[in-house]
C-alpha positions, -999 to +999 in steps of 0.1 A: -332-017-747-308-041-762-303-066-793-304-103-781-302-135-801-326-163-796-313-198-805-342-225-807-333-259-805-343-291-826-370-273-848-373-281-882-363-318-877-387-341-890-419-332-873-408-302-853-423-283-879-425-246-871-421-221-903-400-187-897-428-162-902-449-177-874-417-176-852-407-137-857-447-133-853-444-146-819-416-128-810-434-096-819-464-105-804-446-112-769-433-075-775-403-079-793-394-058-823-368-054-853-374-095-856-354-112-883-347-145-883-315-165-905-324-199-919-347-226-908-329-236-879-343-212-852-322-183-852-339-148-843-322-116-835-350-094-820-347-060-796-365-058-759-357-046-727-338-066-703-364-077-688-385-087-713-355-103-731-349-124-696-387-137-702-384-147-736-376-178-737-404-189-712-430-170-734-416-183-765-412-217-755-451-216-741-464-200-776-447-228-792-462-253-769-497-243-775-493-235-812-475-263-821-479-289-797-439-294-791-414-279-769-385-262-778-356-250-754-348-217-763-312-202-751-310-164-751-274-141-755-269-103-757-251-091-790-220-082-768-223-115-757-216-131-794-191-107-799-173-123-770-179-156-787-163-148-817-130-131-801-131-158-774-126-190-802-100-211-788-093-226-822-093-197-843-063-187-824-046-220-829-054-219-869-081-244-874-102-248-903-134-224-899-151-252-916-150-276-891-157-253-857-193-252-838-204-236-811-226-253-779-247-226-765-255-238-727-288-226-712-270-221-682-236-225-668-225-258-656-201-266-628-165-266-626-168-301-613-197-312-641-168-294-667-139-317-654-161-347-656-161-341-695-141-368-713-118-349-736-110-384-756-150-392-761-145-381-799-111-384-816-102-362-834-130-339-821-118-314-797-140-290-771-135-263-750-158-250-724-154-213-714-183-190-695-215-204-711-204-216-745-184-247-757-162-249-785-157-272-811-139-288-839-147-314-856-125-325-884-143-348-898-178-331-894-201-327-865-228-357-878-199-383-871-191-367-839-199-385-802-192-345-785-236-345-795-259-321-773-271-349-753-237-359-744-237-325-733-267-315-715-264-352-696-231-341-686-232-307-678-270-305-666-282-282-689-294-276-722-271-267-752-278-257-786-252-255-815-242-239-843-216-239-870-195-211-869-205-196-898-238-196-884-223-180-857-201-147-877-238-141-893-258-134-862-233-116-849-233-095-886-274-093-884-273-081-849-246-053-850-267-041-885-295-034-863 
């Protein structure tokens, strides 16, 4: 048994309607329980087994599919997992501006060779670090006039990423140690 995080991405955006309540319904109904979700971007912190928590996004995705007639990548991590996110911030350390930090969750790990290949000048003055399965950013000058987008990144990387702001971030790492 465990406490995992799902991250949905794209939902919520203009026709990718998909309200909350139906989500954590799903989520139970594929077995989960202790469901909670945080805002309307697709955010669920949920408990399961391992091995139902490895299936998840595949049974989510499909429920989604047939219920709402869209797909939506789901990307899964263990609350010990975010914890590692959190301490692991690059730009924390360095004394950056909370504000202006995100974090890309990638589906699954990309290359060393597909993470070389990133063009660290893509964005000025964005800046991105890639460790494990996550990629940091800061963004100054916010993350909508940013060219560091998750297409840049999935094209890149050959995967899919999903982001969130960091304070985003602290919260479902707060919901899922209070369960």
């Amino acid at each position: 048994m465990g406490i995992h995080v799902a991250l949905l991405r794209g939902i919520n955006l203009g026709n990718r309607r998909l309200p909350m309540k139906d989500l954590a319904a799903m989520f139970e109904e594929a077995g989960c329980w202790d469901v909670r979700t945080y805002i309307q971007s697709g955010n669920v912190v949920f408990e399961a087994g391992k091995a139902l928590a490895r299936r998840i996004p595949c049974l989510i995705e499909e429920s989604i599919s047939e219920r709402f007639g869209f797909g939506v990548p789901i990307v899964i991590r263990t609350v010990d997992e975010i914890d590692g996110v959190v301490k692991g911030n690059p730009f924390l350390k360095s004394g950056a501006d909370p504000k202006t930090l995100h974090v890309g969750f990638l589906r699954d790990r990309a290359s060393k060779s597909r993470v070389a290949a990133l063009d660290p000048d893509r964005s000025p003055p964005d800046e991105f670090v890639v460790r494990g399965g996550e990629i940091y950013l800061r963004c100054p000058n916010g993350v909508a006039r940013s060219k560091l987008t998750t297409q840049y990144f999935d094209s890149r990387l050959g995967t899919v990423t999903t982001a969130r702001n960091w304070r985003t971030v602290l919260k479902l790492q707060e919901m899922a140690r209070a369960s």
